[in-house]
C-alpha positions in Angstrom: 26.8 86.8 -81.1 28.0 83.7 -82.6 30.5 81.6 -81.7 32.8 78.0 -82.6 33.9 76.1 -79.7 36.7 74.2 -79.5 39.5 73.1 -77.1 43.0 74.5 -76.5 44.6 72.0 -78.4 42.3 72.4 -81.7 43.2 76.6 -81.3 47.2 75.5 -81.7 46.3 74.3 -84.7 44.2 76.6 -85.9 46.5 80.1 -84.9 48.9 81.1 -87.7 52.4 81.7 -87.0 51.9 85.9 -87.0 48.6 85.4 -84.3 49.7 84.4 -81.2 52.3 81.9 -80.2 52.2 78.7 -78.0 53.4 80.4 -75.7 50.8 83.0 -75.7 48.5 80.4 -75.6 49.9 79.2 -72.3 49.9 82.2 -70.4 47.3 83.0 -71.0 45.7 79.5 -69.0 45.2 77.7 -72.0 45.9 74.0 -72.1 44.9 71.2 -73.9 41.3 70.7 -72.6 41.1 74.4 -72.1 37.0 75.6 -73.6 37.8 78.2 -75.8 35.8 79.7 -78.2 36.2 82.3 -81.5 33.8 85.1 -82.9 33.1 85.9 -86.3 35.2 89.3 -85.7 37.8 86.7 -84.7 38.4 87.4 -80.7 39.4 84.1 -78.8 37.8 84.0 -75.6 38.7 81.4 -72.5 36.4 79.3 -70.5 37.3 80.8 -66.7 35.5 79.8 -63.5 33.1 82.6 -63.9 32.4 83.8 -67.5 35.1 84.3 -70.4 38.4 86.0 -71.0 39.1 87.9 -74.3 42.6 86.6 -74.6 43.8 87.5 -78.6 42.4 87.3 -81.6 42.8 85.8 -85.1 43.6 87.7 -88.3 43.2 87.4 -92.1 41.1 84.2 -93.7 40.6 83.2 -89.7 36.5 81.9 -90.8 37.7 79.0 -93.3 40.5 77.9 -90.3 38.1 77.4 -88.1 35.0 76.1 -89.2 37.5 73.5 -91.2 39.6 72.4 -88.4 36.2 72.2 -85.7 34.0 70.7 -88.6 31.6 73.4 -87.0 29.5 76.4 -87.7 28.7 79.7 -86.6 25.9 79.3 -83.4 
């Protein structure tokens, strides 16, 4: 399945006010330098010790967000 990379602090930026919050974002682990990643289905996954941790997902026009903020492509 392919994915876009990115770190916790490029994901603030790229979440939209009715996704999840800051806040969210923190309890569920992720900080600044947190490894996340997104699917093309928009599920945001978490880099943990020993695999990855659905944690939300993204909504609407999620694919133009995200390959524009990371300067990235689906791989």
């Amino acid at each position: 399945m392919p994915f876009i990379e990115m770190t916790g602090t490029v994901l603030e930026r790229i979440v939209a006010d009715d996704e999840l919050h800051h806040g969210d974002l923190a309890e569920a682990g992720v900080r600044a330098d947190t490894i996340v990643r997104v699917n093309r289905q928009g599920d945001i996954e978490v880099r943990r010790q020993s695999g990855w941790d659905v944690i939300g997902g993204l909504l609407g026009e999620f694919d133009e967000r995200v390959r524009r903020e990371t300067g990235l492509d689906w791989a």
